[in-house]
C-alpha angles and dihedrals in degrees: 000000000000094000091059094040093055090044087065100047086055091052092047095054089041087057090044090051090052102048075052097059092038083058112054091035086067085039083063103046098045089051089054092052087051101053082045091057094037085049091041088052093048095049088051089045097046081052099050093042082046088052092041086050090051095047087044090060103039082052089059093040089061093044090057097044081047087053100046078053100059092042078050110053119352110246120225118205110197107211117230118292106246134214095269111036083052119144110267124254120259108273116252113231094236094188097053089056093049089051094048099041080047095057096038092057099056120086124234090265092054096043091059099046086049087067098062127082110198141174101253091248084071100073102024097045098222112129089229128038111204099135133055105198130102094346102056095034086058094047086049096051089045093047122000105210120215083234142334122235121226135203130173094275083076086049118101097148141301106295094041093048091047094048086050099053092042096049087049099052090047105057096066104029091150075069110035113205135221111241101207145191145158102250107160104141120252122029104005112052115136085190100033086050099056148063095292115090107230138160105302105240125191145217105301093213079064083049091054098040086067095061085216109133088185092063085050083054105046078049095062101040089045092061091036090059103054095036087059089042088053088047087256120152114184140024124205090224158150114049114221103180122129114241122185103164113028092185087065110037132084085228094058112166096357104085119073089239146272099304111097099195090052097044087043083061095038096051095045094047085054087049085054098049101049091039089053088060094058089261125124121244121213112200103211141230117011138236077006133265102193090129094055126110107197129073112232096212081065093053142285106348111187123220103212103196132107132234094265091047092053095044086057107034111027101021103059092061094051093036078058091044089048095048087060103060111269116183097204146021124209110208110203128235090231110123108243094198096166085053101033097031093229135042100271108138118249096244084062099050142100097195085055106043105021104036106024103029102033100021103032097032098030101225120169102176127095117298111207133181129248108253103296096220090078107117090239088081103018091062095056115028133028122250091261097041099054090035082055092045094051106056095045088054087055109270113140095197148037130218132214103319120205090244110027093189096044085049095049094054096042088059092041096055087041088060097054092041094056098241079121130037113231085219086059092055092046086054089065102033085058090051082049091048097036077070099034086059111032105103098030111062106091126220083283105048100260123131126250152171101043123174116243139344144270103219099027081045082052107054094031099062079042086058095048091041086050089053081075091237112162116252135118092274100045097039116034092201092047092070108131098018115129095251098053130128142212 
């Protein structure tokens, strides 16, 4: 029994050493784990201080480049652009889309009568236009001309003469209308010579002969102020022609002289005095015929000179008058056979129009004819043929046919044809309303300013027809006599 007892004893603390050992065994493990995590934690926590202490630095780093900037070269930080204070918008040209939505709405008919410019006694077939009620209404409605052309045989008095212009602007004002007249001074002056008291104006080779462009220009703004006040719109001067030798020229005493560089002066500062007036200015007769002899409402007169004579004789004067503004400019009916290489006349011609005087001259205003019933033409050609002629050479605008009906038509039916591109015909229609327009389209596109009124334009031609004046309106058998109206 104590044998076994002591046997037992020996296998208990031999248990017992062993759970020790076990013990302490785990103890040490889990010690070991601990120092590794604790090691493991402190090796993240020295790299993310390390990483925090390089971003630290580079941070100060910037700053202080930031900073040797600003020392450098002072910075200037625009602040946002706000609603308000946004950039405008680009400007509509308010002019060009009145022109173009103008143009677009006319039909072909109307295009074609909007390039003519007649006497009144062309559409409303009375000898004698005094008047503007039924008649002319009727004509306008029937072809609305691009403008209508006065002398002093339309001329009663002032009042008359005033009524007339402003009733007759006012019935189409969808297509305004140029009120024209020759007002050169001197001897040609439809207004001066008439019934109406206006400024007196002189010869402008007088004018010329003074050297003074002021006077040129008082000149000009004298006869623009009393056509606007007349309700008159453009004026068929001045005249830019070279003349050497009056006493043997066709142009005489109209013209400034035979310096090219001085008429030049003298014809743009008279551009710039009736076009200051509201009234268009229409530089004649180009490409110049101040050395011809012979008068082109009498027959075929010849311009003799070359290409290089006219460059440095004629050109310089109208290249002056263009620069200034002029509205219009007249081609003369003269042949040019050592330019154009035949006797065509130079209202009839390409090389003319289109190459010299638009090409070679860059103008980009209306080119208009001299009056088509000159024998010059009239001899030679038929109303529709040289209408026809004219504007495929380059001319914008007829004037005064010889048959204003015969021409229309011809035009019309070119046009149809295809002799003439419409778009031809609305090229020149835009030139002609780029003018019609220009001072009467407002900041928002509207139009104003227009002459005369409809209704006022109205009751005012039934009052004078009431008056029992003769006149074809007012007297349905008096059609034709000299004293009728329209």
């Amino acid at each position: 029994m104590g044998k076994k007892r002591e046997d037992d004893y020996d296998e208990r603390r031999a248990y017992r050493r062993k759970r020790r050992i076990r013990n302490q065994i785990i103890a040490y493990v889990a010690v070991i784990l601990f120092i590794a995590a604790i090691i493991t934690g402190a090796v993240f926590g020295i790299r993310a201080v390390t990483k925090i202490i390089s971003e630290k630095k580079q941070a100060d780093e910037l700053e202080k480049q930031l900073e040797d900037m600003v020392n450098e070269e002072e910075v200037v930080i625009e602040p946002p652009v706000s609603v308000d204070e946004a950039p405008p918008e680009e400007e509509v040209d308010w002019l060009e889309e009145q022109v173009v939505s103008s143009v677009d709405y006319m039909s072909l008919e109307d295009k074609v009568a909007g390039l003519f410019i007649v006497a009144p006694e062309a559409v409303t077939g009375v000898t004698q236009a005094i008047q503007a009620g039924d008649g002319t209404r009727e004509a306008l409605n029937r072809y609305p001309v691009g403008g209508f052309i006065y002398n002093s045989q339309n001329i009663v008095d002032e009042e008359q003469f005033t009524q007339m212009l402003s009733s007759t602007m006012g019935m189409r004002t969808e297509y305004p209308l140029f009120l024209a007249v020759d007002e050169e001074g001197g001897s040609v002056r439809s207004v001066g010579g008439s019934s109406i008291t206006v400024e007196e104006i002189g010869d402008m080779a007088d004018i010329g002969a003074g050297g003074d462009t002021a006077k040129a220009y008082e000149a000009g703004s004298q006869i623009g102020f009393y056509l606007n006040k007349l309700g008159l719109n453009l004026n068929f001067a001045p005249v830019a022609d070279i003349v050497e030798d009056a006493e043997n020229s066709a142009v005489g005493k109209r013209s400034f002289g035979g310096d090219p560089a001085l008429v030049g002066s003298m014809a743009a500062e008279t551009v710039r005095g009736i076009q200051e007036m509201g009234v268009s200015s229409c530089l004649k007769h180009f490409p110049g015929i101040g050395s011809v002899a012979e008068d082109t409402h009498e027959g075929m007169a010849v311009l003799e000179k070359n290409l290089d004579e006219l460059r440095a004789a004629e050109f310089p004067a109208f290249q002056a008058g263009i620069e200034a503004g002029a509205d219009f400019v007249m081609v003369s009916h003269v042949s040019a056979p050592n330019v154009v290489g035949d006797n065509t006349p130079c209202s009839l011609s390409e090389e003319i129009m289109t190459n010299l005087l638009r090409g070679e001259l860059g103008y980009e205003g209306i080119i208009i004819t001299d009056a088509m019933d000159m024998a010059a033409i009239t001899e030679y050609y038929t109303a529709d043929d040289a209408a026809v002629r004219a504007l495929k050479a380059g001319a914008d605008m007829i004037l005064m046919p010889e048959d204003f009906e015969l021409a229309y038509q011809g035009v019309l039916n070119a046009v149809q044809e295809g002799v003439i591109a419409e778009e031809r015909i609305s090229e020149s229609l835009k030139r002609i309303y780029r003018v019609k327009f220009r001072n009467r389209i407002d900041a928002e596109g509207n139009i104003v300013d227009v002459i005369g009124d409809s209704q006022g334009a109205e009751e005012g031609s039934d009052g004078e027809e009431s008056q029992g004046e003769d006149g074809a309106e007012g007297n349905p058998e008096a059609e034709g006599s000299q004293e009728s109206g329209a």
